[in-house]
PDB file of N, CA, C and O in Angstrom, chain B, residues numbered from 101:
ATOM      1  N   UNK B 101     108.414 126.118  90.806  1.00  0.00           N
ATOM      2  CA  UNK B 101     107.741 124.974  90.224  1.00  0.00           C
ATOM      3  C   UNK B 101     107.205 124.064  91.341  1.00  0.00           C
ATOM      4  O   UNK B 101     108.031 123.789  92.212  1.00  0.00           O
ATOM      5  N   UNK B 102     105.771 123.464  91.498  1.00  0.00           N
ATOM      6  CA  UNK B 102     105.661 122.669  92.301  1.00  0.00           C
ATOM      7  C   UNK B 102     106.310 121.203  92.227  1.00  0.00           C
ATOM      8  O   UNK B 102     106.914 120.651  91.307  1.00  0.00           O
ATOM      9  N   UNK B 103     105.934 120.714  93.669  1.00  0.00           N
ATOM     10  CA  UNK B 103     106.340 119.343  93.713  1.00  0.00           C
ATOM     11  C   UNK B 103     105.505 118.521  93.696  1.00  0.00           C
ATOM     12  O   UNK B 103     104.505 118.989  94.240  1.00  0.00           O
ATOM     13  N   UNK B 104     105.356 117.589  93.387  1.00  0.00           N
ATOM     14  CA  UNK B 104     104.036 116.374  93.200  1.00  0.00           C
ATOM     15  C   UNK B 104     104.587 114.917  93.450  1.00  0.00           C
ATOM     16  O   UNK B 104     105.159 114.183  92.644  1.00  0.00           O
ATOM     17  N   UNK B 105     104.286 114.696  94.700  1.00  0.00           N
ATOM     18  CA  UNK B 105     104.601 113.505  95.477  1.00  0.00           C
ATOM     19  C   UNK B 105     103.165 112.756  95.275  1.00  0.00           C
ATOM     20  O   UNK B 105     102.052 113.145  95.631  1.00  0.00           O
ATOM     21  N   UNK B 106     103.579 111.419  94.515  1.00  0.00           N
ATOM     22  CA  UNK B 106     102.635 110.210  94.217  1.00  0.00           C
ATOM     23  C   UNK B 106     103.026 109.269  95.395  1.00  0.00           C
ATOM     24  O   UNK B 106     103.901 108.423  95.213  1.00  0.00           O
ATOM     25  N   UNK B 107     102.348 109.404  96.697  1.00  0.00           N
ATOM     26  CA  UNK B 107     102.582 108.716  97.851  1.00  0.00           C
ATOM     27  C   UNK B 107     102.712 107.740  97.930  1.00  0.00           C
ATOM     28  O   UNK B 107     103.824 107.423  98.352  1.00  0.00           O
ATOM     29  N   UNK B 108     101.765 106.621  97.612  1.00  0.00           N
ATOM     30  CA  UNK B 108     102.093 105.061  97.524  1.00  0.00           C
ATOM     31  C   UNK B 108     103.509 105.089  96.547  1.00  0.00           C
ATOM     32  O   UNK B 108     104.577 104.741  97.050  1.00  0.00           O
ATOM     33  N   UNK B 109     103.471 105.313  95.817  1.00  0.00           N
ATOM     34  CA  UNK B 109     104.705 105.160  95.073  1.00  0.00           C
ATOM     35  C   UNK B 109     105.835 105.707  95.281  1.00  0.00           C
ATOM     36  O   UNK B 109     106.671 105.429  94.422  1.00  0.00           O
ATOM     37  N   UNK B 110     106.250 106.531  96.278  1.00  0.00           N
ATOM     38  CA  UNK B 110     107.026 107.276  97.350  1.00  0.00           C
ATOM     39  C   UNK B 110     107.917 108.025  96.380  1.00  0.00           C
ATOM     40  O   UNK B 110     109.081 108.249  96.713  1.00  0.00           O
ATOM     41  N   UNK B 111     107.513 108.380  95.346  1.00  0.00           N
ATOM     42  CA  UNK B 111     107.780 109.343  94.265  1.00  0.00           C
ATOM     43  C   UNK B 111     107.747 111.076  94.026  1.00  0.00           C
ATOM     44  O   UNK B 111     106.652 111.638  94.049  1.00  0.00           O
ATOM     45  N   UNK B 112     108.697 111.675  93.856  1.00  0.00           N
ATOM     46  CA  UNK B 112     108.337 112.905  93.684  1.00  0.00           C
ATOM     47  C   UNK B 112     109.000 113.721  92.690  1.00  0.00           C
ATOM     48  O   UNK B 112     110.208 113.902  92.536  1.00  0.00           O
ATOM     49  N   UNK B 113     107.833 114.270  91.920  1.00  0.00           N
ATOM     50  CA  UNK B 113     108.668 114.680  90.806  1.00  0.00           C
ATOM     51  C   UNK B 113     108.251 116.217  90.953  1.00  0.00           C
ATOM     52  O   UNK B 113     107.233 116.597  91.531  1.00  0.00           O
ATOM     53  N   UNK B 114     109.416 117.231  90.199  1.00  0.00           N
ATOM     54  CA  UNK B 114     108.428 118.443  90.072  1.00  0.00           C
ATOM     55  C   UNK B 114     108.166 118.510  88.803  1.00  0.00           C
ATOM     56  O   UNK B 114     108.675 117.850  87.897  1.00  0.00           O
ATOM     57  N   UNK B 115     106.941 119.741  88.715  1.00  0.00           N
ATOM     58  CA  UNK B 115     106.524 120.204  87.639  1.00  0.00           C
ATOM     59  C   UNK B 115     106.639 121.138  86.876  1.00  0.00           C
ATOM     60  O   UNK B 115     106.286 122.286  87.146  1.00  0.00           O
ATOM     61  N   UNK B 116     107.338 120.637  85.423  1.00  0.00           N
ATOM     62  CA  UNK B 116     107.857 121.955  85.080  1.00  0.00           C
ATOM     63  C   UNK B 116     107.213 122.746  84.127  1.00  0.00           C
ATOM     64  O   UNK B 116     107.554 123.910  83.918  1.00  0.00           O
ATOM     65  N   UNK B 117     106.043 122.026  83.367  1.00  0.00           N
ATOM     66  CA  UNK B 117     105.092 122.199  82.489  1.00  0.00           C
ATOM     67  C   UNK B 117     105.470 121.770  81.291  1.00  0.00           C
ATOM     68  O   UNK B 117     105.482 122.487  80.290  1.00  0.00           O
ATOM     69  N   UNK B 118     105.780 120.653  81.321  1.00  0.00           N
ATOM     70  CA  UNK B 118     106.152 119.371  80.153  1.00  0.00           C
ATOM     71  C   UNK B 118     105.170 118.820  79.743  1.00  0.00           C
ATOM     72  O   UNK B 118     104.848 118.729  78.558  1.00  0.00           O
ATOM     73  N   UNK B 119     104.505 118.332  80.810  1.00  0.00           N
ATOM     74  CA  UNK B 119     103.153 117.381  80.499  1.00  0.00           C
ATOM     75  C   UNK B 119     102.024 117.959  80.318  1.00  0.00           C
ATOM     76  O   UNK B 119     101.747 118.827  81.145  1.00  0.00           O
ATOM     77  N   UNK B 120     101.204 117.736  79.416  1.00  0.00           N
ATOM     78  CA  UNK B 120     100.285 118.207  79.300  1.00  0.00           C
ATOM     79  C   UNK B 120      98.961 117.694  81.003  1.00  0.00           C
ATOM     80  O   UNK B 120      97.916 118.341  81.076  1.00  0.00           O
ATOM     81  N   UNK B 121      99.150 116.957  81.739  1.00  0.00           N
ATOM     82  CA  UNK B 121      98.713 116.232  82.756  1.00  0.00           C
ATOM     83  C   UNK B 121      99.735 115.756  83.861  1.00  0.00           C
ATOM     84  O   UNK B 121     100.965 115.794  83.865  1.00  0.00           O
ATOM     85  N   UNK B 122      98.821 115.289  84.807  1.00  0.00           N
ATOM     86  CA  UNK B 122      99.579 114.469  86.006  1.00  0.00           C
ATOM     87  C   UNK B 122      99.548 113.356  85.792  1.00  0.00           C
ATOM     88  O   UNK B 122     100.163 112.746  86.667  1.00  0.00           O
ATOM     89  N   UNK B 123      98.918 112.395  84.661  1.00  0.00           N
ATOM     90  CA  UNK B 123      98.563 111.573  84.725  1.00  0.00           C
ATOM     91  C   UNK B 123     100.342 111.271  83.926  1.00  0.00           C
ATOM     92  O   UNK B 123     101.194 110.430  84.213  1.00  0.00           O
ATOM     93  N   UNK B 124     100.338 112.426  82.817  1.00  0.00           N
ATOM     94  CA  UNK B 124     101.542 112.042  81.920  1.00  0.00           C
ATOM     95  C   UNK B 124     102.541 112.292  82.808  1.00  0.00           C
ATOM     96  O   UNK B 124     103.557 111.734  82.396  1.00  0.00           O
ATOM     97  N   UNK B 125     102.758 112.927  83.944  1.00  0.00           N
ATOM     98  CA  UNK B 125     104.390 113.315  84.574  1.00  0.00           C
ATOM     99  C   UNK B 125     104.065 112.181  85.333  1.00  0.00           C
ATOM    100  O   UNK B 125     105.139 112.187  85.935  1.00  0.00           O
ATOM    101  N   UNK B 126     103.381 111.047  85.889  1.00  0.00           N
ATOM    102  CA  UNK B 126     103.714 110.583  86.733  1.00  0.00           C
ATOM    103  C   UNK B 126     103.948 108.615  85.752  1.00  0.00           C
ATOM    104  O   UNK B 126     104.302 107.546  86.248  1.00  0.00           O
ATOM    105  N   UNK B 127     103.543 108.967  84.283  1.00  0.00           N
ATOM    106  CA  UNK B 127     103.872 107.960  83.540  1.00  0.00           C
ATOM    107  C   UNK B 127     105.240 107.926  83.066  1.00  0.00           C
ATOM    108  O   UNK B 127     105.833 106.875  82.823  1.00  0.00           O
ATOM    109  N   UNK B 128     105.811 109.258  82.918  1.00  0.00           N
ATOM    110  CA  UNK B 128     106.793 109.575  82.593  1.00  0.00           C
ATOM    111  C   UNK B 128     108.340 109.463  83.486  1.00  0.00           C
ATOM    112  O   UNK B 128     109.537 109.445  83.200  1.00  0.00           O
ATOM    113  N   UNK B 129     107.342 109.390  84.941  1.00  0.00           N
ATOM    114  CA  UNK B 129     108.003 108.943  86.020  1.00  0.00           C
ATOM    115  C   UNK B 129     108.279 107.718  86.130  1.00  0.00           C
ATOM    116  O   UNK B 129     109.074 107.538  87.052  1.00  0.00           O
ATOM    117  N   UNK B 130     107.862 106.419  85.396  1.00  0.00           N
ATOM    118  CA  UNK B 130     107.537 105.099  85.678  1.00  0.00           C
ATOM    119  C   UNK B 130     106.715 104.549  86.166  1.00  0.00           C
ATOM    120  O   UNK B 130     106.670 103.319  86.195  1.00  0.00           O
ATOM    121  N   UNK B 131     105.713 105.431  86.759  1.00  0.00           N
ATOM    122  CA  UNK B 131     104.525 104.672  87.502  1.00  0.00           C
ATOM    123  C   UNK B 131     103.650 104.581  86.897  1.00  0.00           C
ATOM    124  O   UNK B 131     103.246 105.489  86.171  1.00  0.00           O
ATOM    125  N   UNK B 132     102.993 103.242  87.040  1.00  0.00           N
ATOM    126  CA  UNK B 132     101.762 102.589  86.485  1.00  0.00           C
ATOM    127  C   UNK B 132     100.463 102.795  87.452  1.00  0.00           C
ATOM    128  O   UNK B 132     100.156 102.274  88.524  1.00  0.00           O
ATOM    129  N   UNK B 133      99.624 104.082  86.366  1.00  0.00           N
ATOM    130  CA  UNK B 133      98.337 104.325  86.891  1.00  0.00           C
ATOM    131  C   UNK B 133      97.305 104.227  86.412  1.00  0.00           C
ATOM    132  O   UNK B 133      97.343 104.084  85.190  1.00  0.00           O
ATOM    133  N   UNK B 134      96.287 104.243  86.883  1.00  0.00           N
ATOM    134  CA  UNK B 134      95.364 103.853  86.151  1.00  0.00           C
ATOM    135  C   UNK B 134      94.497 104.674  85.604  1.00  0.00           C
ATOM    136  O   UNK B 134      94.074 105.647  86.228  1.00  0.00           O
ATOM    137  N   UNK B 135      94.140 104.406  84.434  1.00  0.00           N
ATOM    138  CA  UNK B 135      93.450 105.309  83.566  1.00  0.00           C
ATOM    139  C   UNK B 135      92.556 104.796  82.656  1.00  0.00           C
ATOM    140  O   UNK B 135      92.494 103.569  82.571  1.00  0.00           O
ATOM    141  N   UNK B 136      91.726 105.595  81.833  1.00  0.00           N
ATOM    142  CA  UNK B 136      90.302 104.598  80.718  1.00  0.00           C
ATOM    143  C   UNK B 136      90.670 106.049  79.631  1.00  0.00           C
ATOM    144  O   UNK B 136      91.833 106.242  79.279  1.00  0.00           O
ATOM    145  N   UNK B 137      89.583 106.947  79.204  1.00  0.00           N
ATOM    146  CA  UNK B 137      89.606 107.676  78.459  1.00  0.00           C
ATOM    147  C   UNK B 137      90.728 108.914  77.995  1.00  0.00           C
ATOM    148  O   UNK B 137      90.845 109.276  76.825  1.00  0.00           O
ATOM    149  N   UNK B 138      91.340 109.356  78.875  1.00  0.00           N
ATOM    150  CA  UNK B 138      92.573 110.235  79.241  1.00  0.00           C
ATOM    151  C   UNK B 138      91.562 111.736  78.642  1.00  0.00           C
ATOM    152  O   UNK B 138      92.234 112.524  77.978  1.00  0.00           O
ATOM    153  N   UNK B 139      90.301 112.064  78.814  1.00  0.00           N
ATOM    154  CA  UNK B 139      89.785 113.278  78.876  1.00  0.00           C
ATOM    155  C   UNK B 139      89.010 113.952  80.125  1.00  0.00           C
ATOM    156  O   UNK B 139      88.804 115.157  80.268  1.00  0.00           O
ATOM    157  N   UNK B 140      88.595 112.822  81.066  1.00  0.00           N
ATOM    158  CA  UNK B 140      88.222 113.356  82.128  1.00  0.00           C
ATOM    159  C   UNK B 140      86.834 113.148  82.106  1.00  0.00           C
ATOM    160  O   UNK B 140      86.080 113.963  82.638  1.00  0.00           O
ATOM    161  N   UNK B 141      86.305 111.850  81.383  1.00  0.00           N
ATOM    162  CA  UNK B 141      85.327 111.299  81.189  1.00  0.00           C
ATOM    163  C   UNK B 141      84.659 110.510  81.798  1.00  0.00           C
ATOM    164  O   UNK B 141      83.476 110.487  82.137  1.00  0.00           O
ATOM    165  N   UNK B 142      85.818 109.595  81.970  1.00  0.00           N
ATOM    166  CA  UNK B 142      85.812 108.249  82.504  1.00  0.00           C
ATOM    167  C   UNK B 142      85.467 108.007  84.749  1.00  0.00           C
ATOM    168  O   UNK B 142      84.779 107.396  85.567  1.00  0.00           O
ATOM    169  N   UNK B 143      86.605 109.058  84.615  1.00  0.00           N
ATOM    170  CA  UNK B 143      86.699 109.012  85.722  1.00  0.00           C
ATOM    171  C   UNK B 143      87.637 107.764  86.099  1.00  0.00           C
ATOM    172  O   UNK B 143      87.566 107.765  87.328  1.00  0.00           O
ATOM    173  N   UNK B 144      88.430 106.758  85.752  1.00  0.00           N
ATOM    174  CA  UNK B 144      88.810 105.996  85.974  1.00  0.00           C
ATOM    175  C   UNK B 144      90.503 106.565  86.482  1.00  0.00           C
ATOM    176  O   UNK B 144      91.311 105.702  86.823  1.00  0.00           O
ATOM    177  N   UNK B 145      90.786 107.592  86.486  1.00  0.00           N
ATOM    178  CA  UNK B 145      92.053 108.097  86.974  1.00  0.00           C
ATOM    179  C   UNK B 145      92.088 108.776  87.911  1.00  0.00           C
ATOM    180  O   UNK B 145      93.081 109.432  88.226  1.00  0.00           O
ATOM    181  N   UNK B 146      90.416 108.746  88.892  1.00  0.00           N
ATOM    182  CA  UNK B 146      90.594 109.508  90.135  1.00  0.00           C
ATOM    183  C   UNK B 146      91.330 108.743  91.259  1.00  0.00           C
ATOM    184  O   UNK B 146      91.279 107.520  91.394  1.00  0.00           O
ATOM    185  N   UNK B 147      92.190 109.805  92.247  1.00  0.00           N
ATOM    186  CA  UNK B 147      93.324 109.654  92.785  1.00  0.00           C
ATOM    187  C   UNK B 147      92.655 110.771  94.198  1.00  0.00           C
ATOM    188  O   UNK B 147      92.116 111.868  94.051  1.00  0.00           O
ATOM    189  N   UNK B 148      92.866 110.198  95.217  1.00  0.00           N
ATOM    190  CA  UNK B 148      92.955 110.880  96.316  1.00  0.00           C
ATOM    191  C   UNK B 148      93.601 112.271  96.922  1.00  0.00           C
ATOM    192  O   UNK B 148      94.718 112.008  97.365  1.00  0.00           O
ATOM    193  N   UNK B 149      93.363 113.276  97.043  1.00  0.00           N
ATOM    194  CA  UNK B 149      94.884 114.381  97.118  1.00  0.00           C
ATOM    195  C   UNK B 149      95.050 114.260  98.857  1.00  0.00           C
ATOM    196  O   UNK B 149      94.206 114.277  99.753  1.00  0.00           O
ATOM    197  N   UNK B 150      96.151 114.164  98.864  1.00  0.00           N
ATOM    198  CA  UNK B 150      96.079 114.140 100.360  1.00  0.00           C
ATOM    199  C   UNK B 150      96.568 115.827 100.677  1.00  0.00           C
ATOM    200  O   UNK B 150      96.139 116.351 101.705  1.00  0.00           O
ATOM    201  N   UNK B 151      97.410 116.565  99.811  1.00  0.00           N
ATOM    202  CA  UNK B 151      97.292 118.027 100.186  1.00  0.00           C
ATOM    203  C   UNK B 151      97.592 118.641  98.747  1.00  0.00           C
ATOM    204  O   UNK B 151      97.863 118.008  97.726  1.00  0.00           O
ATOM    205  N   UNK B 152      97.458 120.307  98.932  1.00  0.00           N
ATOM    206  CA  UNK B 152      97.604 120.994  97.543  1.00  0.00           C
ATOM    207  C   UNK B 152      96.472 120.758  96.649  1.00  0.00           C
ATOM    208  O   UNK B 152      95.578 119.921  96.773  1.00  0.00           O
ATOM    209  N   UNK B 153      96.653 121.646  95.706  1.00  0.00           N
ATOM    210  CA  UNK B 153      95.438 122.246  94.617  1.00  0.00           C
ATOM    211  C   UNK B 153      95.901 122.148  93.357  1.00  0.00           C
ATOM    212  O   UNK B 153      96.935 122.625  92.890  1.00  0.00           O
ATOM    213  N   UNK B 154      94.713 121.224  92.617  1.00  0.00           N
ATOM    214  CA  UNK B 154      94.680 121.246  91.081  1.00  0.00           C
ATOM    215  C   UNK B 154      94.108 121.823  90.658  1.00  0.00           C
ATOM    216  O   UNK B 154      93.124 122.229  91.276  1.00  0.00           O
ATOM    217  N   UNK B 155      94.386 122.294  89.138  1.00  0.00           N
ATOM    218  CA  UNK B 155      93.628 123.210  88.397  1.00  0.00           C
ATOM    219  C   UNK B 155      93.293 122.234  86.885  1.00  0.00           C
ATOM    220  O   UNK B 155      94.139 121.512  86.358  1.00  0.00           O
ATOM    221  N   UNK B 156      92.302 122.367  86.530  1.00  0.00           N
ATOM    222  CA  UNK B 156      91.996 121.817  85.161  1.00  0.00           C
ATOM    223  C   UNK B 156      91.658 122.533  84.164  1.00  0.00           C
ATOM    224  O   UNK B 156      90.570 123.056  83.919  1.00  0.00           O
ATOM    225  N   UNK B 157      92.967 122.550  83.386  1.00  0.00           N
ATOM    226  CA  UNK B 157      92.923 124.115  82.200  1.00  0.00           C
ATOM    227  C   UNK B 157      92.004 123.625  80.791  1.00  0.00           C
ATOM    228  O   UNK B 157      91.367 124.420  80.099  1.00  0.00           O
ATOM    229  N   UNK B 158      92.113 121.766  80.481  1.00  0.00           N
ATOM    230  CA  UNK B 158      91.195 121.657  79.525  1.00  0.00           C
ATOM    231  C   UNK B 158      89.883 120.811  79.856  1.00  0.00           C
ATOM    232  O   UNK B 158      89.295 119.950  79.202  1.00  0.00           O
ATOM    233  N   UNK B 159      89.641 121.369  81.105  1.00  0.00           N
ATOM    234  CA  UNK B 159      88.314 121.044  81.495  1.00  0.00           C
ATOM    235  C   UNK B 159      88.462 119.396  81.308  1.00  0.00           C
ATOM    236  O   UNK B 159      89.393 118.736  80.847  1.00  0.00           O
ATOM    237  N   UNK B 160      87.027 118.951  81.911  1.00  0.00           N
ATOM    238  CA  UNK B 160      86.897 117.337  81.836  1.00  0.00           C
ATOM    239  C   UNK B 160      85.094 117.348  82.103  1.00  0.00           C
ATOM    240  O   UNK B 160      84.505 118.309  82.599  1.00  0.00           O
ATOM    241  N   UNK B 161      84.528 116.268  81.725  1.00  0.00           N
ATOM    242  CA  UNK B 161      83.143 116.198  81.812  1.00  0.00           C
ATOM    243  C   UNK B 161      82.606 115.301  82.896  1.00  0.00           C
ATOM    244  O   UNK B 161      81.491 115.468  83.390  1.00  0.00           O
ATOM    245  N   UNK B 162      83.722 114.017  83.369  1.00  0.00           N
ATOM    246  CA  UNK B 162      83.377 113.194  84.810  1.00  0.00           C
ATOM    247  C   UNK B 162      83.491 114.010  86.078  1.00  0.00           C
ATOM    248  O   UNK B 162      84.196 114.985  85.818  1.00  0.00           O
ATOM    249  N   UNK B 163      83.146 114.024  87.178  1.00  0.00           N
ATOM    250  CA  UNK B 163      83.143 114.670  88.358  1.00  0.00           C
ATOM    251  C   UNK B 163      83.438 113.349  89.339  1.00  0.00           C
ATOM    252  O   UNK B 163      82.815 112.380  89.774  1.00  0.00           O
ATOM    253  N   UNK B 164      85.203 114.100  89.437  1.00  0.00           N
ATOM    254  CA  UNK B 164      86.203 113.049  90.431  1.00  0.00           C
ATOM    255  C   UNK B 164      85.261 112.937  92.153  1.00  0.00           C
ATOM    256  O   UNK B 164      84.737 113.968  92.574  1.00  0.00           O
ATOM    257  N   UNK B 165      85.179 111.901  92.807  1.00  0.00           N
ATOM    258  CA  UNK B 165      84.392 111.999  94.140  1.00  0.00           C
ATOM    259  C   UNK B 165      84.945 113.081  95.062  1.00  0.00           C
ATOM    260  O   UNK B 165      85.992 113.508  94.576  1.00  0.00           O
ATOM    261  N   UNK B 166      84.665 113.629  96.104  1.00  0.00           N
ATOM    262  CA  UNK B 166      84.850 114.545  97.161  1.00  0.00           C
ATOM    263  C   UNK B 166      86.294 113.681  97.430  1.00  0.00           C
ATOM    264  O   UNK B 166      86.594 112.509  97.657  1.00  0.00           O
ATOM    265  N   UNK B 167      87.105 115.169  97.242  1.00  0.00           N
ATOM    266  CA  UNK B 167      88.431 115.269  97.689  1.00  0.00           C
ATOM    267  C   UNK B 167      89.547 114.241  96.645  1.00  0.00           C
ATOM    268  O   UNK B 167      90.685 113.822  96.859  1.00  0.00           O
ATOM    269  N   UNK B 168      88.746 114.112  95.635  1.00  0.00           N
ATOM    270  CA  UNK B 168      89.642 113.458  94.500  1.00  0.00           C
ATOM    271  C   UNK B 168      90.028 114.396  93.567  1.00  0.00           C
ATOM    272  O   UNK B 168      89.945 115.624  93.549  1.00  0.00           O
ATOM    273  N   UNK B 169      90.549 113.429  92.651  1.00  0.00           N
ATOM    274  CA  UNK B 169      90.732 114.603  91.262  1.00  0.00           C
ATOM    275  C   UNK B 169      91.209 113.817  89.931  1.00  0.00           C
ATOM    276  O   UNK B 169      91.491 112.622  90.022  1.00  0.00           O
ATOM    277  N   UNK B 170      91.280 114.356  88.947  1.00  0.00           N
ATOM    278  CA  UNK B 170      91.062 113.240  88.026  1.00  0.00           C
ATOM    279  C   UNK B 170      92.945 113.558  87.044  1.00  0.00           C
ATOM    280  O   UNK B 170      93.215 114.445  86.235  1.00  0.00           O
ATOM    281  N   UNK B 171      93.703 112.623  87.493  1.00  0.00           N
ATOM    282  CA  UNK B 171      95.045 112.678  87.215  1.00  0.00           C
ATOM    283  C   UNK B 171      95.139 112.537  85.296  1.00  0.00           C
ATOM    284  O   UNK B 171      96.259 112.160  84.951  1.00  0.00           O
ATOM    285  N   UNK B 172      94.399 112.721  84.396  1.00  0.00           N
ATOM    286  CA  UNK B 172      94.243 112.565  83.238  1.00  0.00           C
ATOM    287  C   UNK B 172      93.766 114.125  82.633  1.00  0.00           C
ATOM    288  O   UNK B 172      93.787 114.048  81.405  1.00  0.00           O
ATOM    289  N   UNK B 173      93.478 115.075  82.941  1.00  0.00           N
ATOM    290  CA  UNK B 173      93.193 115.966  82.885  1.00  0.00           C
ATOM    291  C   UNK B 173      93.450 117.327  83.659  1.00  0.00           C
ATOM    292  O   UNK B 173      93.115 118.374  83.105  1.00  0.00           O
ATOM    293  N   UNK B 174      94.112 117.357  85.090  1.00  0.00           N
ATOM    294  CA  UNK B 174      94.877 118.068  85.589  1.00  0.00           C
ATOM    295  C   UNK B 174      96.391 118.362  85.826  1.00  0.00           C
ATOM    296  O   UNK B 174      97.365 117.683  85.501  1.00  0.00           O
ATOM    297  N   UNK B 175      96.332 119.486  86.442  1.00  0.00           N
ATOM    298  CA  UNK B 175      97.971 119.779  86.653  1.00  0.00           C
ATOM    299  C   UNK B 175      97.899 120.438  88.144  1.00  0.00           C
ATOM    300  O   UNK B 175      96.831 120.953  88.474  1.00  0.00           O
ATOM    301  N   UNK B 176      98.715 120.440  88.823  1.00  0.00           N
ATOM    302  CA  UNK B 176      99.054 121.365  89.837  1.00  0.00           C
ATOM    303  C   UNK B 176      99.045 122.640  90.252  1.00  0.00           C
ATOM    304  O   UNK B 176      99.763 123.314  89.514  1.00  0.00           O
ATOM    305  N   UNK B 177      98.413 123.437  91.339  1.00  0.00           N
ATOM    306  CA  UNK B 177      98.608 124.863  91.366  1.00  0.00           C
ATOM    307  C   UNK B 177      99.747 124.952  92.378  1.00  0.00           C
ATOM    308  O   UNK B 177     100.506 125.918  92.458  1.00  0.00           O
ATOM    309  N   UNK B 178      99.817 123.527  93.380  1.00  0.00           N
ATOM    310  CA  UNK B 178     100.827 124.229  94.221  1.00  0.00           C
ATOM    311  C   UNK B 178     101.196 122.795  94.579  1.00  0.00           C
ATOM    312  O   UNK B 178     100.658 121.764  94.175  1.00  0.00           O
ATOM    313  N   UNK B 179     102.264 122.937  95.454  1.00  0.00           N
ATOM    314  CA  UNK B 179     103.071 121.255  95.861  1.00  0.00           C
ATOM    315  C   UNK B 179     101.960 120.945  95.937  1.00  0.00           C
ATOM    316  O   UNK B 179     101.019 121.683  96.231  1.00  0.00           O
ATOM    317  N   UNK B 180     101.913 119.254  95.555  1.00  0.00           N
ATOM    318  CA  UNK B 180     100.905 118.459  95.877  1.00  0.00           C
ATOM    319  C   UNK B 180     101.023 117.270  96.105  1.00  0.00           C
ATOM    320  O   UNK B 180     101.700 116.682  95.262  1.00  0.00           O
ATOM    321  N   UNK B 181     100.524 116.496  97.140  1.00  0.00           N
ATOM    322  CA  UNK B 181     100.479 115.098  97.539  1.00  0.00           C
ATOM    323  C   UNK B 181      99.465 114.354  96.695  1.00  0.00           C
ATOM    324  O   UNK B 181      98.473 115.000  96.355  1.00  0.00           O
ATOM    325  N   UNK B 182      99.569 113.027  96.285  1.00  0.00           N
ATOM    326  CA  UNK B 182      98.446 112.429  95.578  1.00  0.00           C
ATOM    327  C   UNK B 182      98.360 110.691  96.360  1.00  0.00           C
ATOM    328  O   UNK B 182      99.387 110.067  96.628  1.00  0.00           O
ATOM    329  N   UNK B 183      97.577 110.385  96.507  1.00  0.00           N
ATOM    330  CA  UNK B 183      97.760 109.146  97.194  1.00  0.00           C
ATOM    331  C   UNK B 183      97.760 107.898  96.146  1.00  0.00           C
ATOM    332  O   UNK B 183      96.880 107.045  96.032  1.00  0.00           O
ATOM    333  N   UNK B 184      99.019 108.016  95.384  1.00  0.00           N
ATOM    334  CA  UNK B 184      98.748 107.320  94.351  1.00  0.00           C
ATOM    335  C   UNK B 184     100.215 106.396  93.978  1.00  0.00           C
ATOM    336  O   UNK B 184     100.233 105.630  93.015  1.00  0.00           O
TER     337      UNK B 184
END
């Protein structure tokens, strides 16, 4: 199972495939992030990766900036850092 370290928040949880998102394991964690639509619309939940690879299994229609990713609509392929 990967690990998913929310850096500013010096948090790390793994993933066990509970959440349908990162956005939900890291709410579920206690941390307050930020978010607008929760489909991948908005774009308002892009998050920096500082390492590791997401995958987005129910797609999203916003396009997170270079080297982001949109924590409302993805999950993890492998440990991952998020600068969040």
């Amino acid at each position: 199972m990967p690990k998913v370290t929310f850096r500013k928040s010096d948090t790390t949880v793994e993933w066990t495939g509970k959440h349908e998102s990162l956005l939900e394991l890291g709410e579920d964690a206690g941390l307050d992030l930020d978010f607008g639509c929760r489909m991948g619309n908005c774009t308002a939940c892009q998050q920096p990766v500082v390492s590791g690879e997401v995958d987005y299994p129910m797609g999203h229609g916003g396009q997170p900036d270079e080297g982001n990713e949109l924590l409302c609509c993805s999950v993890p392929k492998t440990d991952l850092v998020i600068d969040a």
